[in-house]
C-alpha positions as CSV (number, residue, x, y, z in Angstrom):
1,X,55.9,65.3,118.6
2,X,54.8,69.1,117.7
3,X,58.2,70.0,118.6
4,X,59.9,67.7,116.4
5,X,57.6,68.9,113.4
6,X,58.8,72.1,113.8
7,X,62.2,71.9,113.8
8,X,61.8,69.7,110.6
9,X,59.3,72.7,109.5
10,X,62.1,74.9,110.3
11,X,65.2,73.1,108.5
12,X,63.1,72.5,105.2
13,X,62.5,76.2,105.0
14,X,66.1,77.2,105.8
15,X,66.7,74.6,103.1
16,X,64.9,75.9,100.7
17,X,65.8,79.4,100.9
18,X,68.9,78.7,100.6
19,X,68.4,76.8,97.5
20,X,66.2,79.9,96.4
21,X,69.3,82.9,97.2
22,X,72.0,80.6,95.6
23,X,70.0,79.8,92.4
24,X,70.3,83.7,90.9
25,X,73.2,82.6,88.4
26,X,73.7,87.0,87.9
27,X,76.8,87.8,88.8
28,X,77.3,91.4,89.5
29,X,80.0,93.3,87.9
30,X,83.0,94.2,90.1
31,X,82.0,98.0,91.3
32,X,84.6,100.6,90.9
33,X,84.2,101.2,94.6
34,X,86.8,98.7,95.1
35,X,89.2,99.3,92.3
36,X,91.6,101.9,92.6
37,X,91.3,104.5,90.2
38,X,93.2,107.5,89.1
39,X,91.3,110.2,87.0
40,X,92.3,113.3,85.0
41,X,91.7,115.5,82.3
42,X,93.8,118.4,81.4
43,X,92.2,121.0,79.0
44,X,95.2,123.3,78.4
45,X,98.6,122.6,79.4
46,X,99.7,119.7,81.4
47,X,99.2,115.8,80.8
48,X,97.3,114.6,83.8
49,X,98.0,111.6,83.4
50,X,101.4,111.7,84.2
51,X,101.1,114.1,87.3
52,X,98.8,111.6,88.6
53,X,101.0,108.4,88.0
54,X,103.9,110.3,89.5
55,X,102.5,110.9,92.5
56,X,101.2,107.6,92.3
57,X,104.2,106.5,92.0
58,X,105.7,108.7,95.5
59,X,102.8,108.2,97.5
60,X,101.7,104.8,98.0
61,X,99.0,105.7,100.9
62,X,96.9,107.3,98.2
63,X,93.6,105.5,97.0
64,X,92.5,107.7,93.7
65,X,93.5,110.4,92.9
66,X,91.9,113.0,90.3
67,X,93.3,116.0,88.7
68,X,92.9,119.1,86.2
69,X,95.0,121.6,85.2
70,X,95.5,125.1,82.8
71,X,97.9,127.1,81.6
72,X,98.9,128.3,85.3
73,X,97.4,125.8,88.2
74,X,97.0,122.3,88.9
75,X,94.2,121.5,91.3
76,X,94.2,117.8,92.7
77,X,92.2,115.6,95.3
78,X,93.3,112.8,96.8
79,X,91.6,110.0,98.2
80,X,93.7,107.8,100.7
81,X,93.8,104.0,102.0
82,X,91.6,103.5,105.3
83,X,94.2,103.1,107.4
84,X,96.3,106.2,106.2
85,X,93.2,108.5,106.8
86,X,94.6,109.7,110.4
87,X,97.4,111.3,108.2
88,X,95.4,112.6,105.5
89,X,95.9,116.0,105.5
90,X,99.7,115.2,106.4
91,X,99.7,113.4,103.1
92,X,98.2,115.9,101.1
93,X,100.3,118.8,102.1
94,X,103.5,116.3,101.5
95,X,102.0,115.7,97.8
96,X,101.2,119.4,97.7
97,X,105.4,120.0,98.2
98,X,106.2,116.9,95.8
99,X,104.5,119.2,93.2
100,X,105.6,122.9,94.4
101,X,109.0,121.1,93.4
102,X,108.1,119.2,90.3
103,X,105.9,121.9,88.6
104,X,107.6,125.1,90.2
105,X,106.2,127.3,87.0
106,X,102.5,126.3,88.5
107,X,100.5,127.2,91.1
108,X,99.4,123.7,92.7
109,X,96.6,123.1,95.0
110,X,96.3,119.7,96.6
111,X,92.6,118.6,98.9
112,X,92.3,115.4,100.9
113,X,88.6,116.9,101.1
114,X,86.1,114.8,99.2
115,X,83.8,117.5,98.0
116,X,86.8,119.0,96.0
117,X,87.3,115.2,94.5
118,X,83.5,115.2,93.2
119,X,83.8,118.8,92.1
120,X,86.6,118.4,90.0
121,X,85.5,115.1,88.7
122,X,82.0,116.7,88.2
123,X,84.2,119.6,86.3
124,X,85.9,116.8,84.4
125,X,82.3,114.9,83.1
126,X,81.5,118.1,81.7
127,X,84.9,119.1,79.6
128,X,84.3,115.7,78.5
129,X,81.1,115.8,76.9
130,X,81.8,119.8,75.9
131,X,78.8,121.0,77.5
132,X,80.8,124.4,78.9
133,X,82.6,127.1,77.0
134,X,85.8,127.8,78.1
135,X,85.1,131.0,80.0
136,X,82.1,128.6,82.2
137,X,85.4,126.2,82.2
138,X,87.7,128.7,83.9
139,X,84.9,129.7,85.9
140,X,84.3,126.3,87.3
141,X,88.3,126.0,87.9
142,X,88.7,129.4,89.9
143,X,85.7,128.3,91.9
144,X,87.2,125.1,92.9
145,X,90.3,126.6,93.8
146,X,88.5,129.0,96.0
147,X,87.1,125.6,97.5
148,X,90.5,124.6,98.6
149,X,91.9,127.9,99.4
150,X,89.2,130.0,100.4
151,X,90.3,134.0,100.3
152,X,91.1,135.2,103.9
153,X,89.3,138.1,105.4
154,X,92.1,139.8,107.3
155,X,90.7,143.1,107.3
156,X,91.2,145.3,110.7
């Protein structure tokens, strides 16, 4: 008889916990974790916009994508589908050479590495809400580009 009381004991509770976790009537906004997103802002020279739907558009293995540019580079990190990340840097040197040709008159740096996405998006938050001047803006820019290509020391 004990036994029989405890498993009604135990459906009753399962019961009404599940009554209790599916009563919340909140539903939680869709997080832009699973959206795919492409970012940009330009502050001298080139719409980043359309750099990043054009390689949007050539590269459909890419995720998100975020950009900025001036007058003489365009630095850009990529972020790529799951099952494309074997081939990452692959991709980003093939975007890299999609841009060489497009934009010959810049200098283009491309990163599959997420710490150059959040620095340039980081870089990005702050042009937007003009917190820099432009000489902290260019020195923000030349450091990320030393991120992604980092000087060589090939001294003998």
């Amino acid at each position: 008889m004990t036994t029989k009381k405890i498993y009604y004991l135990a459906i009753v509770s399962l019961f009404i916990l599940l009554l209790v976790g599916c009563q919340n009537d909140q539903a939680s906004p869709p997080t832009t974790e699973n959206q795919q997103s492409i970012q940009n802002i330009s502050y001298v020279k080139q719409d980043g916009d359309q750099i990043n739907a054009s390689v949007r558009r050539m590269f459909k293995e890419i995720n998100e994508i975020t950009s900025i540019s001036n007058q003489q580079d365009i630095l850009m990190a990529i972020q790529v589908k799951p099952l494309s990340q074997f081939n990452e840097q692959k991709i980003a040197d093939e975007v890299e050479a999609y841009l060489i040709n497009t934009y010959s008159d810049m200098e283009v740096n491309v990163s599959s590495d997420y710490k150059i996405f959040l620095e340039i998006n980081r870089l990005k938050k702050k042009i937007a809400q003009k917190s820099l001047s432009t000489n902290e803006i260019n020195e923000a820019f030349n450091s990320i580009k030393t991120l992604i290509n980092p000087p060589s020391d090939q001294e003998e």
